[in-house]
C-alpha positions as semicolon CSV with decimal commas, in nm:
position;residue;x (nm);y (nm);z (nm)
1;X;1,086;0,818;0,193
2;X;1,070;0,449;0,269
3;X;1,203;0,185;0,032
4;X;1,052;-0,156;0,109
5;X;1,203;-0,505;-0,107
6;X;1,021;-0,833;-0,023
7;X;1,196;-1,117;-0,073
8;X;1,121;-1,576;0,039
9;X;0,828;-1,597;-0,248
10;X;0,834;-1,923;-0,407
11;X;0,702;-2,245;-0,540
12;X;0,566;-2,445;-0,248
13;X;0,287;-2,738;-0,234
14;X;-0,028;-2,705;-0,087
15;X;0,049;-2,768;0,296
16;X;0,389;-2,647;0,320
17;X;0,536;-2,345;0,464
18;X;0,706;-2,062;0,329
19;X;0,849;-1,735;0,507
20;X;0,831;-1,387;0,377
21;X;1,061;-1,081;0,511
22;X;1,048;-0,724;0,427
23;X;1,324;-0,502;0,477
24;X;1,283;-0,137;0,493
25;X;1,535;0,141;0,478
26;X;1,498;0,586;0,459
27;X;1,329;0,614;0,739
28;X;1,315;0,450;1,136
29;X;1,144;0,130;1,047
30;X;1,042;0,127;1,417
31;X;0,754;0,453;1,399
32;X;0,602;0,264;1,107
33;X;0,322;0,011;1,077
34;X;0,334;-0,299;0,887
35;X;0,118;-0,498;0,691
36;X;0,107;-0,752;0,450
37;X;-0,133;-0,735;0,120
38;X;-0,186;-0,969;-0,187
39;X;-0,310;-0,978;-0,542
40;X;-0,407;-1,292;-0,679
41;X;-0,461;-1,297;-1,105
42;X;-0,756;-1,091;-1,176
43;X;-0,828;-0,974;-0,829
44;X;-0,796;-0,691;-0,652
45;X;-0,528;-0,649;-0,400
46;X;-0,629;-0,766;-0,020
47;X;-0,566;-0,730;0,301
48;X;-0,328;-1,039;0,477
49;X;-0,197;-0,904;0,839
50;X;-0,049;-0,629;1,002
51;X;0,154;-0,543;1,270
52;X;0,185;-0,178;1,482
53;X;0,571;-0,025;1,536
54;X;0,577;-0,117;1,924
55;X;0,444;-0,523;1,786
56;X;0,203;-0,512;2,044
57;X;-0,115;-0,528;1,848
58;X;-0,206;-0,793;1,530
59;X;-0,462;-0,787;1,306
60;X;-0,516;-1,101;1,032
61;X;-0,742;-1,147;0,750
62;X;-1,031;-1,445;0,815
63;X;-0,881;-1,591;0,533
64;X;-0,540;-1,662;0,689
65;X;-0,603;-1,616;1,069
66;X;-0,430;-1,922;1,236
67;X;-0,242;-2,014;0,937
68;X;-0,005;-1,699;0,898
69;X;0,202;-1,485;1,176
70;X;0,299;-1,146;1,093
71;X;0,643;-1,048;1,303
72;X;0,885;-0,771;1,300
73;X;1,281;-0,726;1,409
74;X;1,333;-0,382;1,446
75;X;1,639;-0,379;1,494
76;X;1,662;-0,564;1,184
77;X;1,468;-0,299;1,015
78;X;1,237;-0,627;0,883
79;X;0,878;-0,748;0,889
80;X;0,808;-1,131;0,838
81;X;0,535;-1,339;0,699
82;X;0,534;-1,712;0,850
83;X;0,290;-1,892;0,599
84;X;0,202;-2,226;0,727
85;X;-0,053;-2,500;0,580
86;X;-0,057;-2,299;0,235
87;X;-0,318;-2,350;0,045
88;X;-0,378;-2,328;-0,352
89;X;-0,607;-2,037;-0,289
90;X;-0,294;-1,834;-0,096
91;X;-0,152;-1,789;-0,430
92;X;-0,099;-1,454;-0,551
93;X;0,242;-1,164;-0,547
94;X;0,233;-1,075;-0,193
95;X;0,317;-0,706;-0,088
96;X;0,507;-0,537;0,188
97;X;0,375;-0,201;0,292
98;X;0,417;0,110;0,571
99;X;0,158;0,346;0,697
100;X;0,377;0,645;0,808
101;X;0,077;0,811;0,962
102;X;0,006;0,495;1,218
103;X;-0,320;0,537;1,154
104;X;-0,442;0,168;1,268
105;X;-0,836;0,200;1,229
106;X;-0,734;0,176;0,859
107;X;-0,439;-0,064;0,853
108;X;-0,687;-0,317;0,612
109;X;-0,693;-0,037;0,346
110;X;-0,435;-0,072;0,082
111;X;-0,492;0,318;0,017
112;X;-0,383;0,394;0,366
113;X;-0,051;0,266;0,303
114;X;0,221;0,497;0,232
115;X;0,510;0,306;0,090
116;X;0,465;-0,013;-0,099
117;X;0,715;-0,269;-0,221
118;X;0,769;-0,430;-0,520
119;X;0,602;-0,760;-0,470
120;X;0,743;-1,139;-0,434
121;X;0,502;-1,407;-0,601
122;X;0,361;-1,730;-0,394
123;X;0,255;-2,007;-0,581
124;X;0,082;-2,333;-0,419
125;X;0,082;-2,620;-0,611
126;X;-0,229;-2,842;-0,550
């Protein structure tokens, strides 16, 4: 088992910058991939970045590709989410999750994930 807790949500306007970190615990943090979803109200939960165990490989959404940068410390046991030049449109609770299986071909899809946090909302004022 993996227990994940998200935590730096916040109120933030529209250009601003706000940092995300996960921190995992119940199993070594550094076999697991990483990634980052979000729900906005009314949607369905989406795809933001992702990171492999080793860090070497990246993978963004279009959406937030040179505007976000997914990170990890393993020896933190943590996973961050730098959020620069937010936008109204990045609002939404924004999930931590682990894909025990480090199966990256399907790192985008939320039912690949194995372990899931609770959430932390983002809000972007316009």
């Amino acid at each position: 088992q993996v227990q994940l807790v998200e935590s730096g949500g916040g109120l933030e306007q529209t250009g601003g910058s706000l940092r995300l970190s996960c921190i995992a615990s119940g199993r070594t943090f550094s076999t697991l991939d990483m990634a980052w979803f979000r729900q906005a109200p009314g949607k369905e939960r989406e795809f933001v970045a992702a990171i492999s165990w080793g860090g070497g490989r990246l993978y963004y959404a279009e959406s937030v590709k040179g505007r976000f940068t997914i990170s990890r410390d393993n020896a933190k046991n943590t996973v961050y989410l730098q959020m620069n030049s937010l936008k109204p449109e990045d609002t939404a609770v924004y999930y931590c999750a682990a894909d025990q299986h480090n199966h990256w071909y399907r790192i985008t899809a939320a039912g690949a994930m194995d372990y899931w946090g609770k959430g932390t909302l983002v809000t972007v004022s316009s």
